[in-house]
ROSEBA-178865 format. One record per residue (C-alpha): residue number from 0; residue in one letter; x, y, z. Coordinates in nm, 3 decimals. Layout:
{seq:NUM | type:A | east:X | north:Y | up:Z} $
...
This chain:
{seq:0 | type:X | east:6.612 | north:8.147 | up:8.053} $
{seq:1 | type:X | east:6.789 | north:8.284 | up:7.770} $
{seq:2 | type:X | east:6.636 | north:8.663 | up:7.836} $
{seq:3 | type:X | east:6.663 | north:8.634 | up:8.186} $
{seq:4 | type:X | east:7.053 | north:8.585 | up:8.125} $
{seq:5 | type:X | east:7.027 | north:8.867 | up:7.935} $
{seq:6 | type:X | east:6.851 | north:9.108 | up:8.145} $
{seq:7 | type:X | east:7.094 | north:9.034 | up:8.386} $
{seq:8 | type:X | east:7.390 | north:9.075 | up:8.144} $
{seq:9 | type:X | east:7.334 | north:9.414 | up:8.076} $
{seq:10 | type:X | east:7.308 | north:9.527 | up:8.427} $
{seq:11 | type:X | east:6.916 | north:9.502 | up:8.484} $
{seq:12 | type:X | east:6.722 | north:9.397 | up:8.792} $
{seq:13 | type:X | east:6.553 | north:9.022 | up:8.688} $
{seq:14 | type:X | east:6.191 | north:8.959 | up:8.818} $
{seq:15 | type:X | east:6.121 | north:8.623 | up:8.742} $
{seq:16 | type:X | east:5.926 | north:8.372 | up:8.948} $
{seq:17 | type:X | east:5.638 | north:8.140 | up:8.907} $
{seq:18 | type:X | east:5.273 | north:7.969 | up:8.914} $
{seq:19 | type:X | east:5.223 | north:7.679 | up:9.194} $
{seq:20 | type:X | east:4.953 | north:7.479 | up:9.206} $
{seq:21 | type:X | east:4.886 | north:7.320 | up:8.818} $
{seq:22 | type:X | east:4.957 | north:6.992 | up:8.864} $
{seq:23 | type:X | east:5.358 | north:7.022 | up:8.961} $
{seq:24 | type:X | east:5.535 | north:6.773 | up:9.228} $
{seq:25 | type:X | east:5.730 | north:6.907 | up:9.504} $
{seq:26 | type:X | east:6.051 | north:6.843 | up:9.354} $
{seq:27 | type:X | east:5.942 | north:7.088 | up:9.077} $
{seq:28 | type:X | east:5.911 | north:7.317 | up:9.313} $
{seq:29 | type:X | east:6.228 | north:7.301 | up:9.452} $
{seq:30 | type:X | east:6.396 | north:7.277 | up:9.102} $
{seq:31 | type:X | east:6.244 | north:7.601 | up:9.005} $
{seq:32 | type:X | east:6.386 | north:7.752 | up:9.343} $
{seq:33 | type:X | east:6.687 | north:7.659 | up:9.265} $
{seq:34 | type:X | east:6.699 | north:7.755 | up:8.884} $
{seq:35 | type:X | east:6.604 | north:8.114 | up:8.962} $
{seq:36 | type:X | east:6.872 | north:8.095 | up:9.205} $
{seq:37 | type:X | east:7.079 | north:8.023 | up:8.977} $
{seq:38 | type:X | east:6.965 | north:8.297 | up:8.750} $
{seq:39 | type:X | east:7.081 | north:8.502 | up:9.035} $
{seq:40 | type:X | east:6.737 | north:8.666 | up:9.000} $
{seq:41 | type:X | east:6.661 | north:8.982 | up:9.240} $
{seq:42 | type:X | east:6.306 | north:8.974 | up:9.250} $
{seq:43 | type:X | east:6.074 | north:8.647 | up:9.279} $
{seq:44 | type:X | east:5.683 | north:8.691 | up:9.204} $
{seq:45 | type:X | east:5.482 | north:8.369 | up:9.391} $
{seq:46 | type:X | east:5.198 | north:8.295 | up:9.220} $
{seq:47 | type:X | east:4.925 | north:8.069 | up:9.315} $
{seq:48 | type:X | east:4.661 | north:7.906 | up:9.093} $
{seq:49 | type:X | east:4.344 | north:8.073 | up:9.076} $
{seq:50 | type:X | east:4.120 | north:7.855 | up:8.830} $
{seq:51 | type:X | east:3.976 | north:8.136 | up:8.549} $
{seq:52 | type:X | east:3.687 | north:8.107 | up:8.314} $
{seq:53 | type:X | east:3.775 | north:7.884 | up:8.002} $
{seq:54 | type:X | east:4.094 | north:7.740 | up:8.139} $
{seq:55 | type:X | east:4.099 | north:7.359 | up:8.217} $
{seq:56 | type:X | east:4.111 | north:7.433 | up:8.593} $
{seq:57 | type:X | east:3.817 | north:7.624 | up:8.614} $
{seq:58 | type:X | east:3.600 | north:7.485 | up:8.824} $
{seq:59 | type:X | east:3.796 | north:7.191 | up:8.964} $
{seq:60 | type:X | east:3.898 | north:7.188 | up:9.369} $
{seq:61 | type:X | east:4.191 | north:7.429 | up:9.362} $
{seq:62 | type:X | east:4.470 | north:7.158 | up:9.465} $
{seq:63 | type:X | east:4.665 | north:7.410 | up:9.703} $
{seq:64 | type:X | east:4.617 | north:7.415 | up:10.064} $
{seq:65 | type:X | east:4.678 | north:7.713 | up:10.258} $
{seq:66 | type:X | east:4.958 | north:7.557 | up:10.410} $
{seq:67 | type:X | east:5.104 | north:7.426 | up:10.086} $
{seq:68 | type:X | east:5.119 | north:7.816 | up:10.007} $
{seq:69 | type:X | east:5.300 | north:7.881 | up:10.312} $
{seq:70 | type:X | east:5.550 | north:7.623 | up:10.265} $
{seq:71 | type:X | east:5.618 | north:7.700 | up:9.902} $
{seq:72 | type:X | east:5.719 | north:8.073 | up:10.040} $
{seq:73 | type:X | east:5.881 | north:7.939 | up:10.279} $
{seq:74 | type:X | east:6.094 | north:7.700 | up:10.053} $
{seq:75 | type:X | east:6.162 | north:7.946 | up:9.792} $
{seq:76 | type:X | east:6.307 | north:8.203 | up:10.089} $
{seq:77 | type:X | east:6.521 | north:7.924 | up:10.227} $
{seq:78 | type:X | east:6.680 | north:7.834 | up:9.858} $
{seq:79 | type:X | east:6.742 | north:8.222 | up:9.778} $
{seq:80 | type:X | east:6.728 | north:8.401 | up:10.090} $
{seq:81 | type:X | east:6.867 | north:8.736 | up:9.972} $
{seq:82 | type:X | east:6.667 | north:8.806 | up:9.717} $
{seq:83 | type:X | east:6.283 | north:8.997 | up:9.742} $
{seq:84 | type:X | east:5.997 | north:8.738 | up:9.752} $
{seq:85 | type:X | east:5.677 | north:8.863 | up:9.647} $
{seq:86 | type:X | east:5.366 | north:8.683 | up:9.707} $
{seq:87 | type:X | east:5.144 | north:8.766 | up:9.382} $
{seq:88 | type:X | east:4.842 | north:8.638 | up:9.189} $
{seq:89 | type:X | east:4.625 | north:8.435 | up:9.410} $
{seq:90 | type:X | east:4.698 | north:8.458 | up:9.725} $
{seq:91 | type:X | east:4.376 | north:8.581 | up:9.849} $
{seq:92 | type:X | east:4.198 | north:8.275 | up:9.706} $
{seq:93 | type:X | east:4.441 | north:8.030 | up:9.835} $
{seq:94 | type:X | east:4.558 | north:8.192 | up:10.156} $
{seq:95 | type:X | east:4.207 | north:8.281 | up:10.269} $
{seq:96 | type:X | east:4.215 | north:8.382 | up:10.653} $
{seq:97 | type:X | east:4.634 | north:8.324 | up:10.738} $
{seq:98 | type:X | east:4.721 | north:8.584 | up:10.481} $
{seq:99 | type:X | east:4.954 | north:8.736 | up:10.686} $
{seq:100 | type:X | east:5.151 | north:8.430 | up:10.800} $
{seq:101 | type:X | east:5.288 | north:8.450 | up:10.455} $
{seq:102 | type:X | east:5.434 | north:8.828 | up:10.553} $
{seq:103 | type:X | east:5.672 | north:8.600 | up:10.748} $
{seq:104 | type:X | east:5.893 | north:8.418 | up:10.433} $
{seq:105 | type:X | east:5.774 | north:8.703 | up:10.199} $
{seq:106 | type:X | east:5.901 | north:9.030 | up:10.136} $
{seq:107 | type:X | east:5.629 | north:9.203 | up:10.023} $
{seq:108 | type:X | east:5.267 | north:9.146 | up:9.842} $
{seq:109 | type:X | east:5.143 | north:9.266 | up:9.551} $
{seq:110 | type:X | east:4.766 | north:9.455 | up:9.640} $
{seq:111 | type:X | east:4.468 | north:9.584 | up:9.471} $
{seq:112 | type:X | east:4.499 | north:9.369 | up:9.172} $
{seq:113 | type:X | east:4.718 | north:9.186 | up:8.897} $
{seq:114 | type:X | east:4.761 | north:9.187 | up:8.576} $
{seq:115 | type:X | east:4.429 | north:9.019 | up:8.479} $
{seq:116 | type:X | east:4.236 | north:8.998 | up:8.759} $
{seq:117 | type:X | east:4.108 | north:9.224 | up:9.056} $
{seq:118 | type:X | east:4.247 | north:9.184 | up:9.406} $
{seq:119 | type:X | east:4.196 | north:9.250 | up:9.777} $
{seq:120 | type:X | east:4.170 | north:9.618 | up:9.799} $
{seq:121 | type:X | east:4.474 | north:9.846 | up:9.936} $
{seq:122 | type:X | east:4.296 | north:9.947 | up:10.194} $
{seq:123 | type:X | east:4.223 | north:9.551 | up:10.347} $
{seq:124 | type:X | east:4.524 | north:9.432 | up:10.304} $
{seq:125 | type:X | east:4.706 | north:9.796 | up:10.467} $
{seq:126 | type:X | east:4.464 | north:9.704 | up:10.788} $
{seq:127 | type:X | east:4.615 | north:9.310 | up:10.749} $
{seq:128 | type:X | east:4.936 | north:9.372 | up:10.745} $
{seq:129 | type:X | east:4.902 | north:9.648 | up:11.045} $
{seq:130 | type:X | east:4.704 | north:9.407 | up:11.210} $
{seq:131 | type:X | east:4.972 | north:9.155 | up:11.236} $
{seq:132 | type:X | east:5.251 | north:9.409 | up:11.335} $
{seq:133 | type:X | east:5.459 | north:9.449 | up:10.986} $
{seq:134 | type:X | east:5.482 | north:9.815 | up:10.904} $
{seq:135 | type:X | east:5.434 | north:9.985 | up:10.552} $
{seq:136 | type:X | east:5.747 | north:10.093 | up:10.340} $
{seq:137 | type:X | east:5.638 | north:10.311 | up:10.047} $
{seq:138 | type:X | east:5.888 | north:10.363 | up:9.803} $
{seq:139 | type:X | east:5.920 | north:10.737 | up:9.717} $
{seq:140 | type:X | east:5.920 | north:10.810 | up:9.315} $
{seq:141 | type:X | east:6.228 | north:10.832 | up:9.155} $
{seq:142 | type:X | east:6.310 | north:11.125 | up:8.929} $
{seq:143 | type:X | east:6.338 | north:11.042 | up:8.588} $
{seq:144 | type:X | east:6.657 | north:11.065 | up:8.421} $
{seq:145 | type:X | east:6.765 | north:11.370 | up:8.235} $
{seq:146 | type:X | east:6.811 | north:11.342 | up:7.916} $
{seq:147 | type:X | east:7.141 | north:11.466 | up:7.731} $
């Protein structure tokens, strides 16, 4: 919290969300809504449990429903609704087939990958996200600053 208040301090955009789906109530949920709220973060990474090899979850039932994903969007876009949601690590695994109901609540989705493991591939989720009528904004590179 105390870097995040930082980071925002010295003018920076904050990207700071979280991991649902290890074992934390609803109410946690909503707390942590409402805490990066209060950060007054401007970008919010959802991340959904995908049990790993060597972790305790690993092969346990994955607690999260497909529709417990789609709520938790859907909650954190109701307590911070101007700021980008991003659904992130997981979502393939936990979504499965409504995928792109979560387009709805979410600004964007990470593709192809994160930071540790391998993802639905660019080209799959380009043809989902056609599919269901949202169109593609690519952000053009940004020069790099000259220096003095």
């Amino acid at each position: 919290v105390n870097t995040a208040k930082i980071v925002k301090k010295v003018g920076l955009d904050l990207c700071c969300g979280g991991l649902f789906g290890m074992g934390e109530s609803l109410k946690d949920r909503v707390d942590l809504a409402f805490a990066l709220a209060d950060l007054g973060v401007d970008s919010v990474p959802v991340n959904f449990l995908d049990p790993r090899p060597g972790t305790p979850f690993h092969g346990k039932p994955n607690p999260l429903k497909p529709n417990d994903c789609l709520r938790a969007l859907a909650m954190v876009r109701f307590v911070i609704p101007q700021t980008e949601v991003r659904i992130a690590g997981g979502r393939e695994t936990t979504l499965r087939s409504i995928q792109p109901l979560a387009l709805y609540p979410a600004n964007s989705m990470f593709t192809a990958g994160y930071l540790t493991t391998g993802g639905q591939d660019y080209e799959t989720d380009k043809l989902m996200i056609e599919d269901a009528g949202f169109q593609i904004e690519i952000a053009e590179a940004q020069p790099e600053p000259a220096l003095a």
